[in-house]
One Martini backbone bead per residue (centre of mass of N, CA, C, O) as a GRO file, in nm:
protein
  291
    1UNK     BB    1   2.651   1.231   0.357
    2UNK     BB    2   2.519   0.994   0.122
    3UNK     BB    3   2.234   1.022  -0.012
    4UNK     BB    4   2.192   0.711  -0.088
    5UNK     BB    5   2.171   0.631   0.250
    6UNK     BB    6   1.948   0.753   0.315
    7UNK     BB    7   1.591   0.674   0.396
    8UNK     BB    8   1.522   1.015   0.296
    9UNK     BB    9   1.643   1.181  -0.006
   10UNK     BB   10   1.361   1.415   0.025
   11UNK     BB   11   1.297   1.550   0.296
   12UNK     BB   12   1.378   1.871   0.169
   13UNK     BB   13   1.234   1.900  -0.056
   14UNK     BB   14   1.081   2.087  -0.283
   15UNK     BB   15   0.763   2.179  -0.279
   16UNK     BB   16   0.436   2.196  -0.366
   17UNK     BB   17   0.110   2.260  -0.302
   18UNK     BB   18   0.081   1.942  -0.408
   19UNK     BB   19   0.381   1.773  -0.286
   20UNK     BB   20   0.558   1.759  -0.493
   21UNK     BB   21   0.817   1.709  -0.697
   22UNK     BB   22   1.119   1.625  -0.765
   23UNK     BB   23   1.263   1.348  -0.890
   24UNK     BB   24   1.568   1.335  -0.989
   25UNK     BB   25   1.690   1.075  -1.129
   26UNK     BB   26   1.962   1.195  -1.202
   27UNK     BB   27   2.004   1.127  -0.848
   28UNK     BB   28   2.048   0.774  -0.870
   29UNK     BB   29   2.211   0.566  -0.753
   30UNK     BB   30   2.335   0.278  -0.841
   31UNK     BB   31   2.284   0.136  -0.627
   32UNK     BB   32   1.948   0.217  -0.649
   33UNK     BB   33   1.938   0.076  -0.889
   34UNK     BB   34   2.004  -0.224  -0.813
   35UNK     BB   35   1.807  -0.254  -0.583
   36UNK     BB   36   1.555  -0.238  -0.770
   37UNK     BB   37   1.618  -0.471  -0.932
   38UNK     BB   38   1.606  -0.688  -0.724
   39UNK     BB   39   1.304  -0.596  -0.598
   40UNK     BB   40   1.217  -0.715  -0.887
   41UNK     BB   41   1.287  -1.019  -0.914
   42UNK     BB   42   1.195  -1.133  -0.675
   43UNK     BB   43   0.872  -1.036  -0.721
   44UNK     BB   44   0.844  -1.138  -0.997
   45UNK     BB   45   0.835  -1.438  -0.916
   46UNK     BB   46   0.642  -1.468  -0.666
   47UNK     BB   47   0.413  -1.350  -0.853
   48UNK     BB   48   0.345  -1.578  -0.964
   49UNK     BB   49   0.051  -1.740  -0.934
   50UNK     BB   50  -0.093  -1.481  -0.722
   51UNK     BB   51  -0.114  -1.227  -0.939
   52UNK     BB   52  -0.326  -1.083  -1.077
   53UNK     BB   53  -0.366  -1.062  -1.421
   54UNK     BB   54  -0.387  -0.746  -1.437
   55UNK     BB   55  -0.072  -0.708  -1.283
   56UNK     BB   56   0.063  -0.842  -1.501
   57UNK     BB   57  -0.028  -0.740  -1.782
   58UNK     BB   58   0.094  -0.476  -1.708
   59UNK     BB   59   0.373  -0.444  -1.629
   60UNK     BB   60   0.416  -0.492  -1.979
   61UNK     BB   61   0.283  -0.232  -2.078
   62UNK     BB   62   0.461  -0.041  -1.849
   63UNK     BB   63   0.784  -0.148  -1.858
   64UNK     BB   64   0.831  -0.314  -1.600
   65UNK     BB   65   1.205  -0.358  -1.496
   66UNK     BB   66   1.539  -0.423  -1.379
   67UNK     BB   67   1.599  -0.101  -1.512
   68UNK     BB   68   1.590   0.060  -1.257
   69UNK     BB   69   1.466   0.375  -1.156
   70UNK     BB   70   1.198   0.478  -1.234
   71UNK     BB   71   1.026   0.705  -1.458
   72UNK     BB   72   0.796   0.879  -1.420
   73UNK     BB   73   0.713   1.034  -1.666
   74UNK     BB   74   0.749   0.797  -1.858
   75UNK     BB   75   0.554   0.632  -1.721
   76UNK     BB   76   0.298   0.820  -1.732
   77UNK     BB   77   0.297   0.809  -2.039
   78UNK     BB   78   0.193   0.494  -2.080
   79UNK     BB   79  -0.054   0.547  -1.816
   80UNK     BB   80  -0.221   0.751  -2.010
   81UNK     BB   81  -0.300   0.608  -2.280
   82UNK     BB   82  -0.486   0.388  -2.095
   83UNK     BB   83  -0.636   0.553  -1.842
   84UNK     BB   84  -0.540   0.894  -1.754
   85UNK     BB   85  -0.269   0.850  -1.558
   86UNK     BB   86  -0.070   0.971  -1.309
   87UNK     BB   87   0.259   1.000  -1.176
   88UNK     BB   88   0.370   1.163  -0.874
   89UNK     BB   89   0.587   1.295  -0.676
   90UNK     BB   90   0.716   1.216  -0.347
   91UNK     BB   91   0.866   1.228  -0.009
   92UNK     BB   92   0.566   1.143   0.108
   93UNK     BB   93   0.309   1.167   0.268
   94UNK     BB   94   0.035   1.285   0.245
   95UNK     BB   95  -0.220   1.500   0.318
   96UNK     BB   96  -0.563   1.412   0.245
   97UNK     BB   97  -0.661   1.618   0.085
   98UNK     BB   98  -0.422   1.575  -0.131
   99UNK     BB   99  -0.462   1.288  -0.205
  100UNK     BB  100  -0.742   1.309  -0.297
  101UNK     BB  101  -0.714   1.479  -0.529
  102UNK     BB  102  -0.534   1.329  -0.693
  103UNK     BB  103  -0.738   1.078  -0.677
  104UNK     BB  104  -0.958   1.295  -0.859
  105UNK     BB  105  -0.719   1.345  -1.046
  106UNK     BB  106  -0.550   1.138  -1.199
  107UNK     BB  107  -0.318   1.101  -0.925
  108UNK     BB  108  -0.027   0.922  -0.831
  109UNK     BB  109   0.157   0.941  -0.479
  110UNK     BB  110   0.474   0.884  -0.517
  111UNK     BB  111   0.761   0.737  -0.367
  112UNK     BB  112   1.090   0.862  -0.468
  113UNK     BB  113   1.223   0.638  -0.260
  114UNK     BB  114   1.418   0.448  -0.141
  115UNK     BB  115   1.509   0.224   0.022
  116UNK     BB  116   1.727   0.074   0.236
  117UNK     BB  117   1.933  -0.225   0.285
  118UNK     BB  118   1.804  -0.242   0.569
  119UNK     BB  119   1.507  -0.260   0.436
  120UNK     BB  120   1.496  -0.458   0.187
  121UNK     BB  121   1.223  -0.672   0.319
  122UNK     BB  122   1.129  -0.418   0.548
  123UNK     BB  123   0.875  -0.127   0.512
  124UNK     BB  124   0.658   0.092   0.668
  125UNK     BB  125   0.676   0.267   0.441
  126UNK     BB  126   0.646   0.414   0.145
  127UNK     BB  127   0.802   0.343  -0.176
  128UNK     BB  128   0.893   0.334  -0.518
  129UNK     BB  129   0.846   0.041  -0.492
  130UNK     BB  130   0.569  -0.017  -0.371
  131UNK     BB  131   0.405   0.216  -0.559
  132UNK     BB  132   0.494   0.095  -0.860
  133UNK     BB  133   0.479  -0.238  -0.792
  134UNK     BB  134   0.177  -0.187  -0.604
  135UNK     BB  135   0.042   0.070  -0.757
  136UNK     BB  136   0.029   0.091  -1.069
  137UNK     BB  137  -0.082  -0.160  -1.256
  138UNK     BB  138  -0.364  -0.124  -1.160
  139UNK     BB  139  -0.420   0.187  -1.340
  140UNK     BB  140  -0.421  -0.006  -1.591
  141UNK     BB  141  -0.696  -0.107  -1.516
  142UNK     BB  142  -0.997   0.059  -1.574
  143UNK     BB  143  -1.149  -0.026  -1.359
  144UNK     BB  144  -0.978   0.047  -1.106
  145UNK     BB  145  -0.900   0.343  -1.237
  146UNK     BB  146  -1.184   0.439  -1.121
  147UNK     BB  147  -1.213   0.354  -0.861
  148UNK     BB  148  -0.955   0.542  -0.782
  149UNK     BB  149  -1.106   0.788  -0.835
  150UNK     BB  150  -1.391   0.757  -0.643
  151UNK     BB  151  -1.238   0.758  -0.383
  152UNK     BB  152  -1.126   1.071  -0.365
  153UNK     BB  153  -1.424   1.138  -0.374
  154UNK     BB  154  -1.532   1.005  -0.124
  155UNK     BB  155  -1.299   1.144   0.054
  156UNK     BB  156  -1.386   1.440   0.042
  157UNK     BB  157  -1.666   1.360   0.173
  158UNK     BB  158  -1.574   1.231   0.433
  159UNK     BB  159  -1.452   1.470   0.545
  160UNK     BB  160  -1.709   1.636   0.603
  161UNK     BB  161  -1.859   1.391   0.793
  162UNK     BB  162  -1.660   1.216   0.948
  163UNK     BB  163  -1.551   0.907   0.813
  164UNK     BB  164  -1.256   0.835   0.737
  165UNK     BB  165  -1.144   0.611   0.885
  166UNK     BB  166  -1.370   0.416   0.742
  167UNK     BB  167  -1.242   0.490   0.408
  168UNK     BB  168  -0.961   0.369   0.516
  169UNK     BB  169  -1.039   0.053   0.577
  170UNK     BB  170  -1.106   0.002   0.304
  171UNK     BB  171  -0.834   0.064   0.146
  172UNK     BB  172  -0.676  -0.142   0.312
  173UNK     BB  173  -0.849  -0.389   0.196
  174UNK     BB  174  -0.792  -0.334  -0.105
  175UNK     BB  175  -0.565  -0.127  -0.206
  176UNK     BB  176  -0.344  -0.282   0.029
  177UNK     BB  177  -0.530  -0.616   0.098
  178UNK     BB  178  -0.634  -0.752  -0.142
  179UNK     BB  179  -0.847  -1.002  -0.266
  180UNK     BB  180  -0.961  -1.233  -0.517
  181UNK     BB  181  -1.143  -1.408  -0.804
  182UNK     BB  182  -0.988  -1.665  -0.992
  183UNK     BB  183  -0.989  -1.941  -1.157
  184UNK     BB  184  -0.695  -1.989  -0.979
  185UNK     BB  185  -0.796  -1.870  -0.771
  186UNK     BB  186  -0.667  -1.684  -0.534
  187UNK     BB  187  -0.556  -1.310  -0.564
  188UNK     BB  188  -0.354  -1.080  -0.598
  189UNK     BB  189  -0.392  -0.659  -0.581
  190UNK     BB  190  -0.242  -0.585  -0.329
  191UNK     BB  191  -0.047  -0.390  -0.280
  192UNK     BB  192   0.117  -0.466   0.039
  193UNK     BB  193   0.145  -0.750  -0.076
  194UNK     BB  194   0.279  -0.748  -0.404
  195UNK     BB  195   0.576  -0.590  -0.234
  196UNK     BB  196   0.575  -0.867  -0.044
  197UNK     BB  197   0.712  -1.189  -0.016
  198UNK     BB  198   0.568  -1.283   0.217
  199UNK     BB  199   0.296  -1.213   0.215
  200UNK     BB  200   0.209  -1.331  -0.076
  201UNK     BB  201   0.212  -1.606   0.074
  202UNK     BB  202   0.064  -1.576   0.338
  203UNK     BB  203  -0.225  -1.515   0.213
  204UNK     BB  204  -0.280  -1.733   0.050
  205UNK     BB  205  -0.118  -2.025   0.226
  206UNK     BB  206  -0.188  -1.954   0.480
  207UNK     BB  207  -0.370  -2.042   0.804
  208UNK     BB  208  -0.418  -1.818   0.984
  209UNK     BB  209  -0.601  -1.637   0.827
  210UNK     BB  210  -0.843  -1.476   0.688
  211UNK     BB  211  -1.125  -1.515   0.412
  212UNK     BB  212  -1.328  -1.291   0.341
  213UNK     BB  213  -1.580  -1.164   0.223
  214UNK     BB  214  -1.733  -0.879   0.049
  215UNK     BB  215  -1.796  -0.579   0.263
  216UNK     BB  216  -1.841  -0.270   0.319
  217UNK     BB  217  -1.916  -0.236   0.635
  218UNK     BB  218  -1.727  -0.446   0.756
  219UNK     BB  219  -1.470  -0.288   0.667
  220UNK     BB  220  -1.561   0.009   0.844
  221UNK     BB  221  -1.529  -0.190   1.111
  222UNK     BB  222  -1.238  -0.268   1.064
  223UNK     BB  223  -0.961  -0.349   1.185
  224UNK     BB  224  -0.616  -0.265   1.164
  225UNK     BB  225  -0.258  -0.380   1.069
  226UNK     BB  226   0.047  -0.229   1.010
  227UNK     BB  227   0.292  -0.408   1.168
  228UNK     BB  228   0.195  -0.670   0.994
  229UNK     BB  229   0.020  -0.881   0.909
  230UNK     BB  230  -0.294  -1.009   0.844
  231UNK     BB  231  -0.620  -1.129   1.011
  232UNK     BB  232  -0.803  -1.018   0.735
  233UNK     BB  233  -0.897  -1.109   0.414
  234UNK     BB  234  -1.040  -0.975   0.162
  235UNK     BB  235  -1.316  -1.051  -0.094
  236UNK     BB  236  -1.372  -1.061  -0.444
  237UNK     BB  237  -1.500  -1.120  -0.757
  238UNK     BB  238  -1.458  -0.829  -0.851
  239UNK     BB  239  -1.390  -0.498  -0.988
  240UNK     BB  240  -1.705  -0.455  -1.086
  241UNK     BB  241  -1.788  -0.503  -0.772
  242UNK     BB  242  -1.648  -0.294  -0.632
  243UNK     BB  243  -1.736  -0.041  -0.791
  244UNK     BB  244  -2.053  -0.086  -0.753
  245UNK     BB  245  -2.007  -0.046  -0.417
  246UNK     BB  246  -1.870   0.245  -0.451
  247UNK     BB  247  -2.136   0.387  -0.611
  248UNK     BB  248  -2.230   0.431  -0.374
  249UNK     BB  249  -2.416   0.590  -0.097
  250UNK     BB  250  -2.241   0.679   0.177
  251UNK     BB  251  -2.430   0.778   0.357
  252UNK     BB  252  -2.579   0.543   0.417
  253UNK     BB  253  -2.329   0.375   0.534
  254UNK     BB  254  -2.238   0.570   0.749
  255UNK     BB  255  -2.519   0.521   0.901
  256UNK     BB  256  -2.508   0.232   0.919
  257UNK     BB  257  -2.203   0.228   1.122
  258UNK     BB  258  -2.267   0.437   1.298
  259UNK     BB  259  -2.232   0.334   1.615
  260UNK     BB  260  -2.051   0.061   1.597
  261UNK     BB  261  -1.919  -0.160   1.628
  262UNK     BB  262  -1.592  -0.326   1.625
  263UNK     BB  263  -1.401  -0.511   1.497
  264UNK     BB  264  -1.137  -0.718   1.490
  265UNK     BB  265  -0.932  -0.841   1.280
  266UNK     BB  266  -0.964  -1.135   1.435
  267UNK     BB  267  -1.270  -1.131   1.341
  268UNK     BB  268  -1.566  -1.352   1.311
  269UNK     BB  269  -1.873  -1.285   1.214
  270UNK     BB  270  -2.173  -1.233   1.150
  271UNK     BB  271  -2.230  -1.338   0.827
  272UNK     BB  272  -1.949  -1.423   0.678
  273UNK     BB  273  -1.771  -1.513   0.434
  274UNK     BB  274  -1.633  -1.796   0.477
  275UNK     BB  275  -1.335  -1.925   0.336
  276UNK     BB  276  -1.088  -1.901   0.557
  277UNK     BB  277  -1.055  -1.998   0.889
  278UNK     BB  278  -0.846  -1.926   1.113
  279UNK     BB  279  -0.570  -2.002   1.325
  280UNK     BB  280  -0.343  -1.799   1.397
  281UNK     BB  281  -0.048  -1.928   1.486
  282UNK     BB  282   0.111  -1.691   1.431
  283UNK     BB  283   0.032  -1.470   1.621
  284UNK     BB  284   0.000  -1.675   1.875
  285UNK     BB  285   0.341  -1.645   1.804
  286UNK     BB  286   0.401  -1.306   1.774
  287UNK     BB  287   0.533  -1.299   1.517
  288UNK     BB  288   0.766  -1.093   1.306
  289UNK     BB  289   0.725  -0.780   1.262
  290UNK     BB  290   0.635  -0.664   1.568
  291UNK     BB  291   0.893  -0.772   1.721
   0.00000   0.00000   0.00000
C-alpha cells in the first residue's frame, strides 16, 4: 500500500526516548502537500474575523502558508527566535509524562501524519494540521507561550497529586477549546476550534452552547465531549489573566474540588459569568459529529 494514503503513516516510525520521531519530510507525498494546502486556505478564510488577533498575526510571524506540509526544524526555529519554543515530531499521542516534561521544556509534540482525504472535514485524532495550524501560532504569542509552560510544570505535579484529570479539563476548555474577549466580540483561541471549519463557525455564532465566563475551579469540575462540538464554551479576559489564574497554588485548587460533584457539559452553574446561555437544540437535535 502506498504510505501516503495510510491514515497514519508513522505508526511503525523509530521513537527517541522522549517519543520524538524523524519526520521526514522529504517522504510527504504531492497528494498530502496539496491536501494541507487546501485545507490551510480553507481555514484560514473561515478564520478571518473569528481567531484572536494574536493567532492571526502569529500566522504571518511564523510564515504558515498554503506551501506544502511544515517542515517542523525550519517551522521550529522561526518560533525559538520569537518565545524560545520548538516544535517536535511525533507518530501520535504521547504518554501523560512525557507531554508534560516536552511542554515544561518549551517543546510542543506535534502529530506528523496529515489526516487521509476520507478525513479531510473531520479527525478525532490530532494531526499536523490541527497541532500546527491549531496550537503553533499561539506559541509565538509570549505571554500564552509561558501559561503553556506554566501547564507542563502543573501537569507533572497534577500527576503526584492524583489531580491530572482535573488539570486535563483546564486544558480541554482552553487550549483546545477557550474563547477570549476582544474589542469586536468574542474571539477563539483554541486549536481544537481553531483547526475546524465546523466548530469555528459553530462556537462564536451557534445558539445552542453555553458562553460562560473563565473561572479555574469551574472549568476542572466540568465534564467535555471528545466527539462532537462542545456544549459550553469558557470565556477569558485576557491571556494574562489566563496566566496569573494558573501561577496560583493548584493545590490549594486541587482540595477546594476534591470530593465535589461534576458539571455536566451543558449544565449552567449557580454562580457563573453566563455571556450567553444555550439552547442546546443542536445537542436536542443528535448532533452531527458523534452520529
Amino acid at each position: 500500500m502506498d504510505i501516503s494514503t495510510q491514515k497514519n503513516r508513522y505508526h511503525d516510525a523509530p521513537r527517541a526516548a522522549d517519543f520524538t520521531i524523524d519526520q521526514a519530510w522529504d517522504t510527504y507525498s504531492a497528494a498530502e502537500h496539496d491536501r494541507w494546502d487546501r485545507l490551510f486556505r480553507r481555514q484560514k478564510e473561515v478564520a478571518k474575523g473569528r481567531a484572536c488577533e494574536a493567532a492571526l498575526k502569529a500566522m504571518s510571524a511564523l510564515e504558515l502558508s498554503a506551501s506544502g506540509v511544515p517542515h517542523m526544524d525550519r517551522l521550529s526555529d522561526r518560533l525559538e527566535r520569537i518565545t524560545g519554543w520548538r516544535v517536535v515530531p511525533v507518530a501520535e499521542l504521547v504518554p501523560d509524562n512525557i507531554f508534560f516534561d516536552h511542554l515544561a521544556n518549551r517543546r510542543f509534540p506535534a502529530g506528523a501524519f496529515i489526516r487521509p482525504e476520507a478525513e479531510f472535514d473531520y479527525l478525532q485524532e490530532p494531526d499536523i494540521f490541527h497541532d500546527i495550524f491549531g496550537h503553533v501560532p499561539m506559541l509565538a504569542y509570549p505571554v500564552f507561550a509561558d501559561f503553556m509552560e506554566a501547564y507542563g510544570k502543573g501537569g507533572q505535579r497534577a500527576m503526584t497529586l492524583g489531580q491530572l484529570h482535573n488539570l486535563a479539563r483546564l486544558y480541554w476548555y482552553t487550549v483546545e477549546f477557550g474563547l477570549i474577549r476582544e474589542a469586536g466580540g468574542l474571539r477563539i483561541y483554541g486549536a481544537g476550534i481553531i483547526s475546524s471549519p465546523q466548530e469555528t463557525v459553530f462556537a462564536l455564532e451557534d445558539d445552542s452552547p453555553n458562553r460562560i465566563g473563565f473561572d479555574v475551579q469551574r472549568l476542572m469540575r466540568t465534564k467535555y465531549i471528545i466527539d462532537d462540538f462542545q456544549q459550553t464554551y469558557f470565556v477569558i479576559d485576557s491571556f494574562e489573566a489566563l496566566l496569573e489564574a494558573c501561577y496560583q497554588d493548584f493545590g490549594t485548587v486541587y482540595s477546594e474540588v476534591k470530593g465535589k460533584p461534576d458539571y455536566e457539559a451543558a449544565e449552567v452553574a449557580q454562580g457563573d459569568a453566563v455571556i450567553h446561555r444555550g439552547t442546546h437544540a443542536y445537542f436536542d437535535a443528535g448532533g452531527r459529529r458523534g452520529a
